[in-house]
N, C-alpha and C positions, 0 to 999 in steps of 0.2 A: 116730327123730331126724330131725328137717328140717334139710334140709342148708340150710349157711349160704347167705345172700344173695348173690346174682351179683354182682359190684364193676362198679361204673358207673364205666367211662372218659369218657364225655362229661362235658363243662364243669357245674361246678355253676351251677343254674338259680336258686337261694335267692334271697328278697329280700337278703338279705345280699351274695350274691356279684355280683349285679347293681350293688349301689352302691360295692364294690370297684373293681367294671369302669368305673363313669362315674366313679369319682375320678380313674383312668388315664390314661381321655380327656380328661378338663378337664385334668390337669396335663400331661399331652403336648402339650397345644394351647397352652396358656400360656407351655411352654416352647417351643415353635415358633415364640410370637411375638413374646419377647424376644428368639431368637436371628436375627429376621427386623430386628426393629429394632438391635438390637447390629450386627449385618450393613452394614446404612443407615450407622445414627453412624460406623462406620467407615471404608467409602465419602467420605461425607461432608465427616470430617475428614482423609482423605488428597487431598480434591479442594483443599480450603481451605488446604491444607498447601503441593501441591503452588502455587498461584495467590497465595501471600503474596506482596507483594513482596521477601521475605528467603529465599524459597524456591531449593533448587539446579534448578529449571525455566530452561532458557536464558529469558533475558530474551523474545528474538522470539515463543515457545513460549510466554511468558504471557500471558495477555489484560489481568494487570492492569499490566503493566509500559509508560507512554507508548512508541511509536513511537519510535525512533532511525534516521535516515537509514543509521547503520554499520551496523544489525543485518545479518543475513543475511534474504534472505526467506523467508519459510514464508506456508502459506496464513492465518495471519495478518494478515499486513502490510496488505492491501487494504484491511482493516475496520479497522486500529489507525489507517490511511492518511486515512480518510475522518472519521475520528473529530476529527482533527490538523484538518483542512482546515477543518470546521466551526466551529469554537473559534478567535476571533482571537488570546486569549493562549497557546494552546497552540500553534498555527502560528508564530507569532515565537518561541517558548522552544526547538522543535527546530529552526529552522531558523538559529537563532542559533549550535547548536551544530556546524551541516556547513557553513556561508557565512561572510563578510565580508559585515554586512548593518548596516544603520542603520535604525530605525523613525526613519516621517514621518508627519507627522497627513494626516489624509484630502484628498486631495482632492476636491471636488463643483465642475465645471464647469457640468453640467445633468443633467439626470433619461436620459440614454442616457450621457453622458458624464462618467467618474469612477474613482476610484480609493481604495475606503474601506478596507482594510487596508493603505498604500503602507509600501513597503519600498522606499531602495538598495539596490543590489548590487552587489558589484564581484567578488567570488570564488565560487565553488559548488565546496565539495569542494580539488581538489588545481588546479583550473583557475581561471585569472583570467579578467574579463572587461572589459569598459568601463566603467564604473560605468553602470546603466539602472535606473529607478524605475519599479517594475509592482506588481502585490500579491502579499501573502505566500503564495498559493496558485499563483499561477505561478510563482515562485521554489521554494516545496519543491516542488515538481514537478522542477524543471529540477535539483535538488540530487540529488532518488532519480533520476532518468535519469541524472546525471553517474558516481554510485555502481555504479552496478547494472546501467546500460546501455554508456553510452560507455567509461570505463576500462577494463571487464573485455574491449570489443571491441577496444580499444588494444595494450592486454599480446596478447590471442588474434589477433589478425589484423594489426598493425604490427608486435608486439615490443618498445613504448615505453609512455610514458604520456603521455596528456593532460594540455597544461600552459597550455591558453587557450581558452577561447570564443569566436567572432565574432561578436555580435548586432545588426541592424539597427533594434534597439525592440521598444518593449514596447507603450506607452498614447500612443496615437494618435485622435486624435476624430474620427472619420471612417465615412462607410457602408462596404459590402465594395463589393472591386472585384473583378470578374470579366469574362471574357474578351469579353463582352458590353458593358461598361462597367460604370457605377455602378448598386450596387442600393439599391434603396430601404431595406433592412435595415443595421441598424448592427454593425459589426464589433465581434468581440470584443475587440479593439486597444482599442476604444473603455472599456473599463472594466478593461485592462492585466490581461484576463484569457488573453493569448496573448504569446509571444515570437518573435521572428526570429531562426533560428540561419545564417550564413552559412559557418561552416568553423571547422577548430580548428590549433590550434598543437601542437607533440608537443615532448619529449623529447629527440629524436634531432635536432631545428632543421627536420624538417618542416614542411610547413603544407598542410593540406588545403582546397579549396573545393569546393563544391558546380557552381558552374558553371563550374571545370574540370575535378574529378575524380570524374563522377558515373559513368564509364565503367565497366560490371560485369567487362570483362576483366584491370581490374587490382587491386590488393589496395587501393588507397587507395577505389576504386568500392567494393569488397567491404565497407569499414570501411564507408563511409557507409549503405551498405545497411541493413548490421546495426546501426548505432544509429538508422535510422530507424523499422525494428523495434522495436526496442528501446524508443523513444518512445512508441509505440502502449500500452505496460502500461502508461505516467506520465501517458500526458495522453489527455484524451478525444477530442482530434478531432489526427491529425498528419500534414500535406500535407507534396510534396516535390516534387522536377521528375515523376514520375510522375502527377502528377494535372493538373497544366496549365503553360503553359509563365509563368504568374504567377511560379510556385514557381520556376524553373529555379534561381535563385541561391540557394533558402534554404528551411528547414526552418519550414513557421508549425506552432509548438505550442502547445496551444489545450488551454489547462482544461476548456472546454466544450463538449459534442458528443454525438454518436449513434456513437463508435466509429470514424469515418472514418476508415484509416491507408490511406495510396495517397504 
């Protein structure tokens, strides 16, 4: 008797079990790539969810939600910020919402000299001011420094609140003047894309100025410091008595610039 056949442990080789074996592969792969895109739409639809405007995403946190001067800032704010500043009608719709403001039609003096988004102003925020006509980009500007810069230095370093502005102008038609005399270049005054801040009023009956209390050994020096600081995130270019003695009386803040804060 011949003894039975030895039992083969290795994989059956058949054409048969071969096409068992790639039926496995293909539905393994297929199911790997619905569960790759199922994965995606999920993703997806939780980004879409979260970026609704009805969504529980704090407002600041969403990218689709306008700019609000009250938000808080997140590193949002600079790009929702710039978005505002471009858009005439979106710049008057926020800034309508943190000021005392009145749209005016444009002014055109000359091709250096003008003011083609003009706004009054009389208040930013919880501060009054003179009433001054500049455009609506130096205005939200001077509204997110009143928010975000000056109050919070008022409460932290007076213990009061800011309750007035002093501003020397805004649109002025004129070249820069520098310690040299007149330059030949034309100031950004000239298209009321800068403001003159000279001191502020407070809460407590206070009143701060620049060219008397720019002194850093006391706490009113200390305020001014820090919302001059503090100016530098709102506007692009922000001199003070540290940069020449032009400045000595006043804060020029300036929409326009390479960064300069001194």
């Amino acid at each position: 008797m011949q003894p039975d056949d030895p039992i083969d442990n290795e994989a059956d080789d058949t054409p048969k079990a071969k096409r068992r074996v790639s039926r496995w592969v293909i539905f393994g792969s297929v199911s790997s790539a619905v569960l790759s895109l199922a994965t995606i739409g999920t993703i997806l639809a939780g980004f879409l969810a979260l970026f609704h405007p009805d969504s529980p995403l704090p407002p600041e946190w969403n990218p689709t939600v306008q700019l609000d001067v009250a938000h808080h800032v997140t590193p949002l704010t600079t790009s929702k910020l710039r978005v505002v500043l471009n858009d005439v009608e979106q710049c008057r719709a926020v800034l309508a919402r943190a000021a005392q403001v009145s749209v005016m039609s444009p002014l055109e003096t000359s091709e250096n000299c003008h003011i083609r988004n003009r706004v009054a102003l009389s208040a930013v925020g919880l501060a009054r001011m003179n009433r001054v006509e500049t455009s609506c980009v130096t205005a939200l500007r001077l509204a997110m420094w009143e928010q975000h810069g000056v109050q919070p230095a008022a409460r932290e370093i007076l213990g009061t609140q800011a309750t007035a502005f002093h501003q020397i102008g805004s649109y002025n038609c004129r070249p820069i003047r520098t310690t040299r005399g007149v330059s030949d270049r034309w100031s950004t005054h000239s298209t009321a894309d800068a403001i003159d801040i000279t001191g502020f009023d407070f809460l407590d009956g206070r009143r701060i100025q620049l060219i008397n209390d720019w002194d850093e050994g006391t706490a009113e020096g200390q305020f001014l410091r820090a919302v001059r600081d503090s100016a530098c995130t709102w506007f692009a270019t922000t001199l003070g008595p540290d940069y020449n003695s032009l400045h000595a009386d006043h804060f020029h803040l300036q929409a326009r610039g390479w960064g300069t804060c001194r």
